[in-house]
C-alpha positions as CSV (number, residue, x, y, z in Angstrom):
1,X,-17.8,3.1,-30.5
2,X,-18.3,1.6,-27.3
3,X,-16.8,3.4,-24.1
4,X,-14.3,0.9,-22.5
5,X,-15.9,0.4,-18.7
6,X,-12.5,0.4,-16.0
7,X,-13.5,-0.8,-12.3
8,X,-11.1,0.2,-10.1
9,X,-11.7,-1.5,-6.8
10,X,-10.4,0.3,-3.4
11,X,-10.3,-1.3,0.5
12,X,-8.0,0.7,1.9
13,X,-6.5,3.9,2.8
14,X,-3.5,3.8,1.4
15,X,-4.2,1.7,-1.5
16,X,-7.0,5.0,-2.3
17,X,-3.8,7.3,-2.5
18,X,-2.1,5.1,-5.1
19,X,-4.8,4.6,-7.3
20,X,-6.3,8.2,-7.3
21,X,-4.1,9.5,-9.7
22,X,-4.4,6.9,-12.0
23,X,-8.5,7.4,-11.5
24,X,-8.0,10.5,-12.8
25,X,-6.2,9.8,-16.0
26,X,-9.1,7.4,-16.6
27,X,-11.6,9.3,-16.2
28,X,-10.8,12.3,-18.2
29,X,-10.2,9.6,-21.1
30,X,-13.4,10.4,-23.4
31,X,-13.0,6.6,-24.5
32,X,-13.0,5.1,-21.1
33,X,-15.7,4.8,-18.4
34,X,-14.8,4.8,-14.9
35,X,-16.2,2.5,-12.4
36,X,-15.3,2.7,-8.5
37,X,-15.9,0.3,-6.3
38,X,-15.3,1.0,-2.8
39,X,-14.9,-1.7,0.1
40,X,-12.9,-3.1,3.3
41,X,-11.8,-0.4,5.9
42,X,-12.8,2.6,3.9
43,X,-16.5,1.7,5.3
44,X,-15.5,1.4,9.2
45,X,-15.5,3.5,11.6
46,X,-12.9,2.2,13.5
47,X,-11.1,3.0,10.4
48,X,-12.0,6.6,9.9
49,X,-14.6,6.1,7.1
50,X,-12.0,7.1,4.8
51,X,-15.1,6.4,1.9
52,X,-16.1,10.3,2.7
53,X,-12.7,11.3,1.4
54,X,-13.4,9.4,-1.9
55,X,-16.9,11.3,-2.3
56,X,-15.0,14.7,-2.4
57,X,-13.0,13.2,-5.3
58,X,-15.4,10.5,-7.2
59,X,-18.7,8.9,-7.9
60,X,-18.9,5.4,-6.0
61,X,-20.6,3.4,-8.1
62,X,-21.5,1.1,-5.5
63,X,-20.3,0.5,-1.8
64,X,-19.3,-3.2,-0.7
65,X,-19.6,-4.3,3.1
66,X,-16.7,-6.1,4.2
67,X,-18.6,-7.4,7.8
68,X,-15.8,-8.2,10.2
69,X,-16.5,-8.3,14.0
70,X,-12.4,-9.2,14.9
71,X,-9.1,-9.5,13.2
72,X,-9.0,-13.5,14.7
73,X,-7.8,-15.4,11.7
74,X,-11.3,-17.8,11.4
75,X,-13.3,-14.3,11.8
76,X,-11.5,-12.8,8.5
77,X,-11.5,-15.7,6.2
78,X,-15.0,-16.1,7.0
79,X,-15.2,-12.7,5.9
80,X,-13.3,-12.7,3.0
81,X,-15.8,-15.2,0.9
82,X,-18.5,-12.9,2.1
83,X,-17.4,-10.1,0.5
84,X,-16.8,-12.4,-2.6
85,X,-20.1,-13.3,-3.0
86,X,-21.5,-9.4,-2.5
87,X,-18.4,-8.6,-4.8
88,X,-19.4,-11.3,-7.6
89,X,-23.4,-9.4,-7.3
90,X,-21.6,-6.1,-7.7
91,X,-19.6,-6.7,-10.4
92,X,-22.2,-8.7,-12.3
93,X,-24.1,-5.7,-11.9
94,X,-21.7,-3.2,-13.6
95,X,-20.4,-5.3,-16.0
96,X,-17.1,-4.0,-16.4
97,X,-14.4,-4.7,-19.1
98,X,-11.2,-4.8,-17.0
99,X,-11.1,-4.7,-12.9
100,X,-8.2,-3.0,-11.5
101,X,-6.5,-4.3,-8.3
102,X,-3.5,-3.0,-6.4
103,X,-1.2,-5.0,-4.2
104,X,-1.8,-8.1,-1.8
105,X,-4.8,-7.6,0.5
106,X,-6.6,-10.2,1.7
107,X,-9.7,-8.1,1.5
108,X,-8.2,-7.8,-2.5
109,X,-7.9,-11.0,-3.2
110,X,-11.3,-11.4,-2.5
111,X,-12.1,-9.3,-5.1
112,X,-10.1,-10.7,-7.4
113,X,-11.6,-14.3,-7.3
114,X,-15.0,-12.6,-8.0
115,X,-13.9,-10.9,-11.2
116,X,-11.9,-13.8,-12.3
117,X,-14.9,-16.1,-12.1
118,X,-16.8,-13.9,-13.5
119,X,-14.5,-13.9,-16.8
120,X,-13.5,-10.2,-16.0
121,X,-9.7,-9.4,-17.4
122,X,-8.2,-8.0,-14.2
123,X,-5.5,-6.0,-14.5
124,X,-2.4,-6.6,-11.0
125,X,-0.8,-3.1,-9.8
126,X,2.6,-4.0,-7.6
127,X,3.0,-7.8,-8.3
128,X,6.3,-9.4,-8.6
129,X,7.3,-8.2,-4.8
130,X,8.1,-10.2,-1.9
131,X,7.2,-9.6,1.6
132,X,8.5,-13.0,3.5
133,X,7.2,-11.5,6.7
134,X,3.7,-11.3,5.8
135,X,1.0,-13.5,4.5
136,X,0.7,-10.8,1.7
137,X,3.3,-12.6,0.3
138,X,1.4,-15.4,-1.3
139,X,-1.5,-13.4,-1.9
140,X,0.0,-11.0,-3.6
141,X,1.8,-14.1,-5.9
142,X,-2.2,-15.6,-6.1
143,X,-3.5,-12.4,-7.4
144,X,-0.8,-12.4,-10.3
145,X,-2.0,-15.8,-11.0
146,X,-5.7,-14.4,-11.5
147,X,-4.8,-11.3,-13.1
148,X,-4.2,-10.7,-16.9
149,X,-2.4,-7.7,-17.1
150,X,0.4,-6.5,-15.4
151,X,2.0,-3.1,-14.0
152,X,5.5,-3.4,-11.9
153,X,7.1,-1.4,-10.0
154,X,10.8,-2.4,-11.0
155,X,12.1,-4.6,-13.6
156,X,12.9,-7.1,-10.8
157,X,9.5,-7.7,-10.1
158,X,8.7,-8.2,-13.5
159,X,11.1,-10.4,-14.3
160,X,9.3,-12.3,-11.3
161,X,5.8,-11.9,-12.3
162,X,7.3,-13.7,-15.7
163,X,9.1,-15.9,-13.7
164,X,5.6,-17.3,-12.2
165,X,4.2,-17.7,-16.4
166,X,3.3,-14.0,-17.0
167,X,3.6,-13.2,-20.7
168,X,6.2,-10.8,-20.9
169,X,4.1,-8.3,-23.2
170,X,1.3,-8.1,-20.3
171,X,4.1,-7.5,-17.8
172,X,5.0,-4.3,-18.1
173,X,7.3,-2.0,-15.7
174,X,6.2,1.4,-15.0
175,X,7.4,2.2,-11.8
176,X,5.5,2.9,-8.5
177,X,2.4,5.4,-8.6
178,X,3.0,6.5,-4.9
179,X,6.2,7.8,-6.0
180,X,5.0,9.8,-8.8
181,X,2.2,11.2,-7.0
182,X,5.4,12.7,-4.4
183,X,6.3,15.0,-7.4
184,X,2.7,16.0,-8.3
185,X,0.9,16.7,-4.8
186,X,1.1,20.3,-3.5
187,X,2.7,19.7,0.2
188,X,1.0,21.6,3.1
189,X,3.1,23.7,4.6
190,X,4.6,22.8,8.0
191,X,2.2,25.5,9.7
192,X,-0.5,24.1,7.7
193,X,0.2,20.4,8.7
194,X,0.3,21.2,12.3
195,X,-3.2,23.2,12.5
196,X,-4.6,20.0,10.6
197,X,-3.3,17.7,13.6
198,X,-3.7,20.1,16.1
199,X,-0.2,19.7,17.1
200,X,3.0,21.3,17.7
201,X,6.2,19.7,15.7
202,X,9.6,19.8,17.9
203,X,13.4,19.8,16.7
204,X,13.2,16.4,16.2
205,X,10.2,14.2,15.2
206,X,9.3,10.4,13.9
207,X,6.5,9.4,12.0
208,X,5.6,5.7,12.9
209,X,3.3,3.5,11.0
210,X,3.7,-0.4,12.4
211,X,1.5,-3.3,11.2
212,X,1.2,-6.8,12.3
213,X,4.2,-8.8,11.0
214,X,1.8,-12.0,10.7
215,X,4.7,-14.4,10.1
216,X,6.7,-13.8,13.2
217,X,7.0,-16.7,16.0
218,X,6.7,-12.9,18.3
219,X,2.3,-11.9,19.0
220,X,1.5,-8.6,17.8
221,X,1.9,-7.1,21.0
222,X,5.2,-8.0,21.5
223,X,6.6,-7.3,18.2
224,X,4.5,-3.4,19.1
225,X,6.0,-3.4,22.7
226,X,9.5,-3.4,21.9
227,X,9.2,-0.7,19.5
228,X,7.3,1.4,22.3
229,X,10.1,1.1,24.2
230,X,12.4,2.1,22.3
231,X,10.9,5.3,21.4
232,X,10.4,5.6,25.5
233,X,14.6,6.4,25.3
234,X,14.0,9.0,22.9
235,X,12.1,11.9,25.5
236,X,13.2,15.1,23.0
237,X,11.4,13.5,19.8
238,X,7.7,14.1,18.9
239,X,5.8,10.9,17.2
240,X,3.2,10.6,15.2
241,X,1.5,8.1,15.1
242,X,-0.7,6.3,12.0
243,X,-2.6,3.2,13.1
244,X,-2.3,-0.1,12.5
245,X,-4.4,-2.2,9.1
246,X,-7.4,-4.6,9.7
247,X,-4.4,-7.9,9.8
248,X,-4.8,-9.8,12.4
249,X,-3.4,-8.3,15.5
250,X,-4.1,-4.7,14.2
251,X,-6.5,-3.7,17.1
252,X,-4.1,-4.7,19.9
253,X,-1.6,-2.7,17.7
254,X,-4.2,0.3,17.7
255,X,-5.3,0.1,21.3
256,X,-1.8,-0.1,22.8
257,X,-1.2,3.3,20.4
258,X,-4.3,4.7,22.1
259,X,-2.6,3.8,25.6
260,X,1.0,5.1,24.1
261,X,-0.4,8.5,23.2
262,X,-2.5,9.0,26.3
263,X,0.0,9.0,28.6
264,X,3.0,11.1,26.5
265,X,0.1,13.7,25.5
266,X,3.1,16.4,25.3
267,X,4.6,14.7,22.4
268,X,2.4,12.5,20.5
269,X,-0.4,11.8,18.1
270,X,-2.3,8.9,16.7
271,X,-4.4,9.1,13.8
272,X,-6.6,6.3,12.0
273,X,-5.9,7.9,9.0
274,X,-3.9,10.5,8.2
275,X,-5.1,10.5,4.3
276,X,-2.5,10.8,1.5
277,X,-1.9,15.2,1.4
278,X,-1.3,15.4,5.4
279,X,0.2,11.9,5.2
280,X,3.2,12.8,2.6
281,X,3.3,16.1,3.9
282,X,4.4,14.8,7.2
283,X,7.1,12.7,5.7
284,X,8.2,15.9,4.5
285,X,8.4,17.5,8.2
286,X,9.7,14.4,10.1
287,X,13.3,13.0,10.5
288,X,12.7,9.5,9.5
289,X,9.6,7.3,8.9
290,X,9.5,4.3,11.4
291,X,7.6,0.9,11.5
292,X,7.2,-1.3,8.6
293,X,4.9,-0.3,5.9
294,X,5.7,-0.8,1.9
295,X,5.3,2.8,2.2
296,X,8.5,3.1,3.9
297,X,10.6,1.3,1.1
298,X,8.5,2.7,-1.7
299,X,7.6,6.4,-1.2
300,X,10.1,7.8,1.7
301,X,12.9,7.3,-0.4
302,X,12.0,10.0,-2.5
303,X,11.7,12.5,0.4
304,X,15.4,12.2,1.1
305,X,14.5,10.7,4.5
306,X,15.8,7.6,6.2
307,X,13.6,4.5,6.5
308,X,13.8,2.6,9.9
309,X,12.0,-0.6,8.4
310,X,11.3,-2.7,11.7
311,X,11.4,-6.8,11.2
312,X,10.9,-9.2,8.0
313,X,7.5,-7.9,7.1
314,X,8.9,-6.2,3.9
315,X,11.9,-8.8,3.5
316,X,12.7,-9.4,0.1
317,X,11.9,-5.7,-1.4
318,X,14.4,-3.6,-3.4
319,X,15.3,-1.5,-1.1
320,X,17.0,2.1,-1.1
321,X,20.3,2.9,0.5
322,X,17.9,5.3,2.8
323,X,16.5,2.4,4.4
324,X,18.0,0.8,7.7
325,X,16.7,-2.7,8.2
326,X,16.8,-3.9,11.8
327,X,15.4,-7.1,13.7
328,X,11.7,-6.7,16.2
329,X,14.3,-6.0,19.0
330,X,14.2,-2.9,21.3
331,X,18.2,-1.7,21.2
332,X,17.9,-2.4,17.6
333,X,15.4,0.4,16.9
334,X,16.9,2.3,19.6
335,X,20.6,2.2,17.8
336,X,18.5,2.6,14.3
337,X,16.8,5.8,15.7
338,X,20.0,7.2,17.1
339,X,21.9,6.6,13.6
340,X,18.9,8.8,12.0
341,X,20.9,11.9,13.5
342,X,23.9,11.1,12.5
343,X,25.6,14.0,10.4
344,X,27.4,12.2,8.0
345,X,24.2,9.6,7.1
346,X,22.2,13.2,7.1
347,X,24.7,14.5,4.1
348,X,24.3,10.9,2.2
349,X,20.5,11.0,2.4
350,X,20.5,13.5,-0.3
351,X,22.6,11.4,-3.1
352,X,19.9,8.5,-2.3
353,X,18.2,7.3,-5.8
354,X,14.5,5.7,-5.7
355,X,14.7,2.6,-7.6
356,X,11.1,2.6,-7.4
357,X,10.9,6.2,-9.6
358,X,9.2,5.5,-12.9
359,X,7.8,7.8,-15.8
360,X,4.7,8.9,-16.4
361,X,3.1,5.8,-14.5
362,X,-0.4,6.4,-14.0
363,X,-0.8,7.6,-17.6
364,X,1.1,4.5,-19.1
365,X,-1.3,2.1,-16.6
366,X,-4.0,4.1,-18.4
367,X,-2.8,3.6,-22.0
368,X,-2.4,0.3,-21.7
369,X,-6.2,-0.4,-20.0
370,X,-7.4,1.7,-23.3
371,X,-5.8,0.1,-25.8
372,X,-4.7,-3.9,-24.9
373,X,-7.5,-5.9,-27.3
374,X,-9.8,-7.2,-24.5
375,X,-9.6,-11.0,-26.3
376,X,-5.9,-11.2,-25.9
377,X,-6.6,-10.7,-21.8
378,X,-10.0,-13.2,-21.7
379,X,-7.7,-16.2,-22.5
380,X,-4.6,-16.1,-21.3
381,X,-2.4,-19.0,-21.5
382,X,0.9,-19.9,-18.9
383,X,3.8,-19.2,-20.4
384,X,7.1,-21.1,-19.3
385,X,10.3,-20.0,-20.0
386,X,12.1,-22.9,-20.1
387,X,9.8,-24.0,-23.1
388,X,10.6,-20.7,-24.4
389,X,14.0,-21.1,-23.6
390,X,14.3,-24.1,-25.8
391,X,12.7,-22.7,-28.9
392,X,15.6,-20.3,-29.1
């Protein structure tokens, strides 16, 4: 019997920390053959060349240059059908039977269109979601188009992902893989953590991860500013910091951290990547996670800690009662961080439920690549539910 080939294609940091566990069910699967393709900001320096942390865990079966010289909007989509083009070569190459794909990159979708007119089944990790601030939004909702298989993270977003013409028995709902990796991953120890960063938590810290909110009427560095500000009230807490993606506006984002840090030496720290152990283990150690990435709404949650999620960047996700949603607005965030230490929301952060908490996800995602006939995902057809509606 032929060995099932599974490409699972990576561009970023933290989409590496979702997928890894689900990379190991697959390959320890005597029927399946894993492929790993490894692309977008893992390969830059400015990055981190995250792509040397993948080495320590898996074979790269082949490395994709995503060329970029700026985040300016022309610069990227020019980009983005480059790394098409070296994607459809790469992928023609391996010839694999299903291409995995997580979330709503740009650098993703890329990938995506290369498998899909290559006749590859590609199987969608997080679709359904909403993100109105963000031009993720649609490309997330493109990739779901392009994709025949389907894992959610909450019945919600599979009720969407049939809502755009999914077929309900490719849709399934298995929860969010970040979350179950929370109850796997041995946590460093707070001694541990601060030797690895070379620095000293206080009494009271913030972990702050802030991306570009592309939709926003505000420039980056405006939306960035106001949030520097408001931790400038705040002269007893210790930040860390975790930079910024390749969206456009990112480097202004990451240069004005660079600034930030350098002048408040005695209590911060930037890093380009903090990877996923030191990254979860300082959610562990921090009062509240600040800023506006999914991994605010999806994976903090579980920690018991409060969410400061900044703007409309991650508007329209189910949300925990942990999170505090407040406008790009400086005494916003300043009243948001001040509610963080209050002792009554302290004692309700630990009745706080993860809606995002599934069961046994990476090994259902798994099951489900081994075993769906490979036919049934080559054509698939649209399915509408008001026709279906009417049959009944």
């Amino acid at each position: 019997m032929n060995k099932r080939k599974i490409c699972v294609i990576t561009t970023t940091r933290a989409e590496y920390g979702l997928l890894k566990p689900l990379m190991r069910e697959i390959q320890k699967d005597d029927a399946l053959i894993l492929q790993l393709i490894v692309s977008g900001t893992h390969l830059s320096k400015e990055y981190g060349k995250t792509f040397k942390e993948i080495e320590n865990d898996f074979t790269i079966d082949a490395k994709v240059p995503f060329t970029c010289n700026s985040d300016a909007k022309e610069e990227l989509s020019c980009a983005m059908a480059k790394l098409q083009c070296e994607m459809t070569q790469t992928l023609d190459q391996l010839q694999p039977d299903i291409v995995v794909v997580l979330g709503d990159r740009y650098e993703i979708l890329g990938c995506a269109l290369a498998a899909f007119m290559l006749q590859i089944p590609i199987a969608h990790i997080h679709g359904g979601e909403i993100t109105e601030g963000a031009i993720d939004d649609a490309i997330r909702h493109s990739i779901t188009k392009l994709s025949a298989l389907h894992f959610t993270s909450t019945e919600v977003y599979r009720q969407r992902a049939i809502q755009l013409g999914e077929n309900p028995q490719r849709v399934l709902n298995v929860g969010s893989l970040g979350v179950e990796n929370i109850k796997k991953i041995q946590l460093l120890s707070k001694e541990a953590l601060e030797a690895s960063m070379n620095f000293h938590l206080g009494k009271k810290n913030l972990l702050v991860t802030f991306h570009p909110q592309t939709l926003s009427n505000l420039a980056p560095k405006e939306q960035f500013q106001r949030v520097l500000k408001a931790l400038d009230y705040f002269k007893d807490i210790k930040v860390i910091f975790t930079k910024a993606n390749a969206d456009a506006g990112g480097k202004i984002i990451n240069e004005m951290i660079d600034s930030y840090v350098e002048k408040n030496r005695q209590r911060c720290v930037a890093f380009a990547s903090l990877g996923q152990l030191r990254y979860f283990s300082a959610i562990k150690y921090v009062d509240a996670v600040v800023g506006n990435s999914s991994s605010g709404i999806l994976e903090v949650p579980s920690f018991h800690k409060t969410t400061i999620n900044i703007g409309e960047r991650q508007k329209g996700r189910v949300q925990a009662d942990s999170v505090i949603t407040c406008i790009i607005e400086t005494h916003a965030i300043k009243t948001a961080i001040e509610k963080v230490y209050d002792e009554r929301w302290q004692q309700d952060l630990q009745k706080i439920h993860n809606p995002y908490e599934g069961t046994q996800t990476a090994s259902s995602i798994k099951e489900s690549l081994k075993n769906t006939p490979l036919n049934e995902l080559k054509y698939k057809t649209f399915y509408d539910i008001e026709v279906e509606n009417a049959k009944l």
